[in-house]
matplotlib code that plots the C-alpha trace (Angstrom):
import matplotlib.pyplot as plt

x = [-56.3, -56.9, -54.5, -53.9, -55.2, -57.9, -59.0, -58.7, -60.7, -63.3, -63.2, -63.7, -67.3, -68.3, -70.8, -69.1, -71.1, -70.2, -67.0, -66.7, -68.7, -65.5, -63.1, -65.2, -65.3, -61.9, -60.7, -62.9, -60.9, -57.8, -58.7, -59.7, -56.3, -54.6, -56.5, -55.6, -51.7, -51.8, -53.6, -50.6, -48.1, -49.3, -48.7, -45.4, -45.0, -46.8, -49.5, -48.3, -45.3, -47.0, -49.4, -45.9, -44.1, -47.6, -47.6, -43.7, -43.4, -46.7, -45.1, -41.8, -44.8, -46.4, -43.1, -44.3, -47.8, -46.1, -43.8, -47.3, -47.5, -47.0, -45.4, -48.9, -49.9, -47.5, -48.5, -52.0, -52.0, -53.4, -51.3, -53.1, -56.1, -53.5, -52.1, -55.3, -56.2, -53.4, -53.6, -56.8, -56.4, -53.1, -54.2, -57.1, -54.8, -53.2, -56.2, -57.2, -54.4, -55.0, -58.1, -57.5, -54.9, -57.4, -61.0, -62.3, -61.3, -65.2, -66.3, -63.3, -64.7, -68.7, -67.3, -65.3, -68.5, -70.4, -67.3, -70.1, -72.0, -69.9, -68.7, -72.5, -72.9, -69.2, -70.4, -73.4, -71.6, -68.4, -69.7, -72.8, -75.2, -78.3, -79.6, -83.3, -84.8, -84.4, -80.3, -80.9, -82.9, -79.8, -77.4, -79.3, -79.5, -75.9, -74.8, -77.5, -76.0, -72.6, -73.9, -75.9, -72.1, -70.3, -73.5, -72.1, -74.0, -74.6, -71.2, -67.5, -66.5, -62.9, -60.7, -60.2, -64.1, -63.7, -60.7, -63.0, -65.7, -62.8, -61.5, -64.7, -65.6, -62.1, -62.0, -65.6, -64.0, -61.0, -63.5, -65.1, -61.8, -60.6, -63.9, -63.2, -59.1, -60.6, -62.4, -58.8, -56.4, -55.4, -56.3, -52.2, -51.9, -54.6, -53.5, -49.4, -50.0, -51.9, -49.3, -46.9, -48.5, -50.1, -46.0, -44.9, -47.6, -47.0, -43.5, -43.2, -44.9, -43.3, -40.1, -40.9, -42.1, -39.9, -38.4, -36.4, -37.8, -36.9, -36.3, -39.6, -41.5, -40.0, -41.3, -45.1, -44.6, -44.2, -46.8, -49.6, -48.2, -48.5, -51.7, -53.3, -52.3, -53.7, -56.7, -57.5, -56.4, -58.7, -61.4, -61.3, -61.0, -64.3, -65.5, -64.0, -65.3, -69.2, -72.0, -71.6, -74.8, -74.1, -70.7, -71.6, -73.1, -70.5, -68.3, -70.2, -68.8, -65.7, -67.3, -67.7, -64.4, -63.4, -65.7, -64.2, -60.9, -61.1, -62.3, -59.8, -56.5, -58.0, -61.0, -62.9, -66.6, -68.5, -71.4, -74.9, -75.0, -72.0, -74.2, -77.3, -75.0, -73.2, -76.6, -77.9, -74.7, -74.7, -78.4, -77.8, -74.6, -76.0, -79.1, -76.2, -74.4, -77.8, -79.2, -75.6, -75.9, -79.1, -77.9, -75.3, -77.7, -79.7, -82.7]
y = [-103.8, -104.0, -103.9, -101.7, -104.6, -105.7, -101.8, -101.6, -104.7, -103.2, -99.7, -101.6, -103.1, -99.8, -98.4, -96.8, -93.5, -93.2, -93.6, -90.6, -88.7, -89.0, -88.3, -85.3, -84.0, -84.3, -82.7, -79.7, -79.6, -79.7, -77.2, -74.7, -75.6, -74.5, -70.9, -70.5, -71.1, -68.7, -65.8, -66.5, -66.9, -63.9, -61.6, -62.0, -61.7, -60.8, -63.0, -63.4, -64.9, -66.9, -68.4, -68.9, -70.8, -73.0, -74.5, -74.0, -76.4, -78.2, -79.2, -81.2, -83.1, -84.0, -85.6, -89.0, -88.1, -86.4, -89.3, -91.1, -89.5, -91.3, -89.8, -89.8, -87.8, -85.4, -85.8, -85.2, -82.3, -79.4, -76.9, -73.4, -74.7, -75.7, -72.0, -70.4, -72.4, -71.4, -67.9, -67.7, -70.1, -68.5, -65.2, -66.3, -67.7, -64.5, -62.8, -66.0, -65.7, -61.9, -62.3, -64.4, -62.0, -59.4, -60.8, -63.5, -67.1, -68.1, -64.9, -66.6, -70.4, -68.3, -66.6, -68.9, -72.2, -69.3, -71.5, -74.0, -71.1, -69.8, -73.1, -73.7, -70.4, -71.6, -74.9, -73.6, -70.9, -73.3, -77.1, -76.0, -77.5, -76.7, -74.1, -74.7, -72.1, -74.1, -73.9, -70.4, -69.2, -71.2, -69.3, -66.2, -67.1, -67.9, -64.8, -63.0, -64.8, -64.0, -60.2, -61.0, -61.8, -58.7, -56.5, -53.4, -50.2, -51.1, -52.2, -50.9, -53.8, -54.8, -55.1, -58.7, -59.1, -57.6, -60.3, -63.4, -62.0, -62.3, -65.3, -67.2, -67.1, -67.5, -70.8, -71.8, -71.5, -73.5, -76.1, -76.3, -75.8, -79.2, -80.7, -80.0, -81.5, -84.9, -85.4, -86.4, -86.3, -88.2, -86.9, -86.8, -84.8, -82.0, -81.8, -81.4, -78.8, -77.0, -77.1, -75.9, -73.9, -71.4, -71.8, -69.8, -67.6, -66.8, -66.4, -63.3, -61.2, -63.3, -61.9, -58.6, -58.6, -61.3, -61.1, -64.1, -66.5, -67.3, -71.2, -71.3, -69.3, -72.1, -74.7, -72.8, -72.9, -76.6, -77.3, -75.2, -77.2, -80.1, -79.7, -78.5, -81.3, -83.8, -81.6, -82.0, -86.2, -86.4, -84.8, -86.8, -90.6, -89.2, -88.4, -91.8, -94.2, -92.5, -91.2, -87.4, -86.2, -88.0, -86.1, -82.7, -82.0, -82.8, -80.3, -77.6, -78.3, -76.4, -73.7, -74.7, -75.7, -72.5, -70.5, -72.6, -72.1, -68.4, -67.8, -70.3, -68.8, -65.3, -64.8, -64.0, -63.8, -64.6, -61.7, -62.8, -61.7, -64.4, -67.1, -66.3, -65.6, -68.7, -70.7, -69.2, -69.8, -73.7, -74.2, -73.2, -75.0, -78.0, -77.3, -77.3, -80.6, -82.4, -81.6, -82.6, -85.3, -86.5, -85.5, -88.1, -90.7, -89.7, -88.6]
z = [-57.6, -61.2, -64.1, -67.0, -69.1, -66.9, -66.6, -70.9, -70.9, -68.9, -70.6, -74.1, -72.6, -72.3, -75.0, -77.9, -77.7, -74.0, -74.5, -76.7, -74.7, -72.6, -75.0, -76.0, -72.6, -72.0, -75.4, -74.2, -70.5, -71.9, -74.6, -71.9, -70.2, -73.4, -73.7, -69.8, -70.6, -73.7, -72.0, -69.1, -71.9, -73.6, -70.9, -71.0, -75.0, -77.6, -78.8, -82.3, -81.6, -78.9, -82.0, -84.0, -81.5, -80.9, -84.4, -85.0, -81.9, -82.6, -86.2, -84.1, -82.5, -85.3, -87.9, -86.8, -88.1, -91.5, -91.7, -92.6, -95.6, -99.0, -102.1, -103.7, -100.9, -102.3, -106.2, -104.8, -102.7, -104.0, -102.9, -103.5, -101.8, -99.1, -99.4, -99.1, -96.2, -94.2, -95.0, -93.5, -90.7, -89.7, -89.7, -87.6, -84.8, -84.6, -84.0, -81.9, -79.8, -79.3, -78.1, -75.5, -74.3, -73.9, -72.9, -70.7, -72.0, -71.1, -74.4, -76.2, -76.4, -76.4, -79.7, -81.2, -81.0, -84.2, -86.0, -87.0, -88.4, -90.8, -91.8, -92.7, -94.7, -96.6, -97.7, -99.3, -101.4, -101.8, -101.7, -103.4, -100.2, -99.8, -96.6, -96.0, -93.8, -90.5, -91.1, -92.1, -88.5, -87.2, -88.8, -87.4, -84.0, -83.6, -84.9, -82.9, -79.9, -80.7, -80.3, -77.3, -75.8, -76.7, -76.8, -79.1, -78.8, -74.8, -73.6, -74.9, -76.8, -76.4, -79.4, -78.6, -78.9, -82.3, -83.2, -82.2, -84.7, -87.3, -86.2, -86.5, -89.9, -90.8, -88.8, -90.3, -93.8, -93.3, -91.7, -95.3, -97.2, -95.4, -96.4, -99.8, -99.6, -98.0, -100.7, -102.7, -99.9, -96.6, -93.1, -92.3, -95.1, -94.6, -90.9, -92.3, -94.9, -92.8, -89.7, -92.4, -93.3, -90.3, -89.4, -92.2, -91.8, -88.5, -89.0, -90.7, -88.4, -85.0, -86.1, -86.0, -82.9, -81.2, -77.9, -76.7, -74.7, -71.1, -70.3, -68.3, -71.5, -73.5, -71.5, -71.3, -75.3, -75.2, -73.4, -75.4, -78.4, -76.7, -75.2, -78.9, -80.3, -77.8, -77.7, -81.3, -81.3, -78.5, -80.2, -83.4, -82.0, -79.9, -83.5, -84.6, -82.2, -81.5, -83.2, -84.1, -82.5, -79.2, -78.7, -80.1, -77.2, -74.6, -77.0, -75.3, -71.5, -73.1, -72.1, -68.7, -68.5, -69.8, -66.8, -63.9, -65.2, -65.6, -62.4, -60.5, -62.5, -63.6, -61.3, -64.3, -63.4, -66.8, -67.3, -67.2, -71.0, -71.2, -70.4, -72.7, -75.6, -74.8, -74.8, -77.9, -79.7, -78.2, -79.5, -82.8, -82.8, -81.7, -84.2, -87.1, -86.1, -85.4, -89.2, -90.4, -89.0, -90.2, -93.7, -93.5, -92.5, -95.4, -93.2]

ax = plt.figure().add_subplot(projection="3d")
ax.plot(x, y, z, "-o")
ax.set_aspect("equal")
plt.show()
């Protein structure tokens, strides 16, 4: 039987790329794990305060991550851009969180991958990069894939539907908005203001609504926090240790995940219309990352 250390020995012999092709896939299970405890978790109180107590709790996980920062990180921070940042990204948790109270986690992640799309269309009216038509057909057919998904005009479309169209763009801006912080500022410190954030964001409106938890909600809430967190650290030391375009790909099994899941826990059947959406919306995803990509090789 092998050892931890003769297993990490092994493990580090295996190709760089392939190894984040692991982490990738497992960031995107345990990210469809997290929806699955929300929509659970959101049945029994309202979703707002559900997104509170995620970040609230999620901020106690990550002191040893703030206790990184430096006083220059501090002196540095630009704090309206911080602001602004939250604003939006906080409110688009709430309406995150909503959503997956209402519709089928499988729509949710379908929805929520038109992220990239957005964050495209922000860089180029915030950052000042060029779009050349190809980026712009891209652009097109994720949106036109997001509407392949909810198909207004020949299906009622659910309010939570209408609350992932929101939450998309607001999520693709704060993509570019962090862009625009790491330029001067420490990864630590983007991912701490921001916690702090979406917490006092979401605070205002939790309390209005709150309802005490019971020991088992409490526990539930833990565990979403928990499992965000390890989501996103899994997805950025796949980011760390392998080539962007050979991981991007594996991001998409989310969805997947997010399918199986739904039907086990929910049995939620994804629509046929799910599925194209979800494929148009992956290919001009994938389109997106694969051009950024070559930009940052200078191709």
């Amino acid at each position: 039987m092998l050892t931890p250390s003769q297993i990490q020995t092994r493990w580090s012999t295996v190709p760089a790329n392939v190894r984040g092709m692991f982490w990738m896939a497992l960031c995107g299970l345990i990210f469809a794990s997290f929806m699955a405890i929300v929509r659970l978790l959101s049945h029994q109180m309202h979703p707002v305060q559900v997104s509170f107590l995620r970040y609230s709790l999620g901020l106690a996980f990550m002191v040893p991550l703030i206790l990184r920062m430096r006083a220059q990180d501090f002196r540095a921070a630009n704090l309206p851009l911080h602001a602004m940042r939250g604003i939006g990204h906080g409110v688009g948790v709430m309406l995150w969180f909503y959503a997956m109270s209402r519709i089928p986690i499988a729509e949710v992640s379908a929805i929520g991958f038109t992220a990239p799309v957005f964050a495209t269309l922000g860089a180029a009216l915030l950052l000042g990069e060029k779009i050349r038509l190809r980026r712009i057909l891209a652009i097109v057919m994720g949106l036109f894939g997001a509407f392949v998904v909810i198909r207004p005009g020949f299906a009622v479309v659910d309010p939570g539907a209408i609350a992932m169209l929101i939450t998309a763009p607001l999520f693709g801006f704060s993509d570019v908005f962090a862009k625009m912080l790491m330029r001067k500022e420490s990864g630590p410190a983007v991912v701490g203001f921001l916690s702090l954030f979406v917490t006092l964001v979401t605070l205002g409106p939790a309390i209005y609504v709150w309802q005490t938890p019971t020991l088992e909600q409490w526990g539930l809430a833990c565990l979403i926090a928990f499992l965000a967190n390890l989501g996103h650290l899994s997805m950025m030391h796949a980011f760390k240790i392998a080539e962007m375009s050979a991981v991007q790909p594996v991001k998409f099994l989310q969805l997947l995940w997010a399918a199986l899941i739904g039907f086990m826990v929910f049995g939620e059947l994804p629509s046929v219309w799910t599925w194209v959406g979800s494929a148009i919306i992956v290919l001009s995803a994938y389109y997106i990352a694969r051009r950024e990509a070559a930009a940052r090789r200078g191709l």
